[in-house]
Structure formats: C-alpha cells, structure tokens
C-alpha positions as CSV (number, residue, x, y, z in Angstrom):
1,X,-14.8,-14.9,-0.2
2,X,-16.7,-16.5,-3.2
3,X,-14.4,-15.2,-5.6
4,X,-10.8,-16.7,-3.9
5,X,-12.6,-19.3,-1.7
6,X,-10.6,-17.8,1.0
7,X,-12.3,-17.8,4.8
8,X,-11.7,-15.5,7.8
9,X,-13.4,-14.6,11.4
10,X,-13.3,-11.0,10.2
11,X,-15.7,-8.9,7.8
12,X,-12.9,-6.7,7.0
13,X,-10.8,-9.5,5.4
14,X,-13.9,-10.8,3.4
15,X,-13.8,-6.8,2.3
16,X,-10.3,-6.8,1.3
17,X,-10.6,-9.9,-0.2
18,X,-13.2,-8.6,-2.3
19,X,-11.7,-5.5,-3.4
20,X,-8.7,-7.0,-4.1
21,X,-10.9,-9.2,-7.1
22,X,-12.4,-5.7,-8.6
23,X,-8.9,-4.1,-8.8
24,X,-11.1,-1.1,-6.2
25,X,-7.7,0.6,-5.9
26,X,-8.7,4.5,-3.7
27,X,-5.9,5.7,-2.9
28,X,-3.9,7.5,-6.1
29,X,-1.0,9.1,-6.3
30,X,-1.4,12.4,-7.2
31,X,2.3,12.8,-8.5
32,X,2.1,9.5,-11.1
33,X,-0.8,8.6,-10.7
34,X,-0.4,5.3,-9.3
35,X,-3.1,3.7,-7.5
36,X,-3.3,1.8,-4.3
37,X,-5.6,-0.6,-1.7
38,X,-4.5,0.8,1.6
39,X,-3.4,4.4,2.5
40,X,-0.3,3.7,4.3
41,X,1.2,2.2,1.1
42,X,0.2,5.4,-1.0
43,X,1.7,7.2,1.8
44,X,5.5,5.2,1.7
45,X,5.1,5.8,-1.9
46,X,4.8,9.2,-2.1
47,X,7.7,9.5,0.2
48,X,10.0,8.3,-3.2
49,X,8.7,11.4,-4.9
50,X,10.0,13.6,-1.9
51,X,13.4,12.4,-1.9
52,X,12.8,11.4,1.7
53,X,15.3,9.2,3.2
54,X,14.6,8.4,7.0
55,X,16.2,5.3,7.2
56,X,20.3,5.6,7.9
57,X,22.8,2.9,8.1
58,X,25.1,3.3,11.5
59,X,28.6,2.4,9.8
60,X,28.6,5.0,6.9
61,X,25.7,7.3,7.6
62,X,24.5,6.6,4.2
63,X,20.4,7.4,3.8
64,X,17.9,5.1,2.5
C-alpha cells in the first residue's frame, strides 16, 4: 500500500488497505445511517436495531 506502507501476497488486502485510507465506507445503515467497509459488520449491526439476541448464557438463560 503506498499510503500505509503495508505489504501483502494478496490484491484484495492492497484493496482494503486502500479503501480503508479514502474512508470508501458502502455499506450504510439504513436505520442510522451508519456506514461501514465490509457487509457482515453492517449486518451484526443492524441486528442491535432489531432487538435480536441469539447469544444465551447456559446458567441463567439470560440473552445477549
């Protein structure tokens, strides 16, 4: 990357890398508004807007 001086093997890393410099953020929220690099962290976020809690702890049966 020229910007970060970082090195890879892969294109795709250079892209990121890139991307990453320009603030290229795609993926918005369309709830907030909140932007976002990748898809699968608009997607985890837009789970907080649901209320969606698919993570729950064995002892108490408390949802996270």
């Amino acid at each position: 990357c020229p910007v970060s001086n970082k090195s890879s093997k892969h294109q795709t890393a250079l892209a990121i890398s890139m991307q990453s410099h320009t603030d290229d953020r795609p993926f918005r929220c369309t709830d907030c508004g909140k932007r976002f690099f990748h898809r699968h962290h608009l997607l985890n976020h837009q789970s907080r807007h649901d209320g969606e809690k698919p993570f729950a702890f064995g002892h108490c049966g408390q949802h996270f």
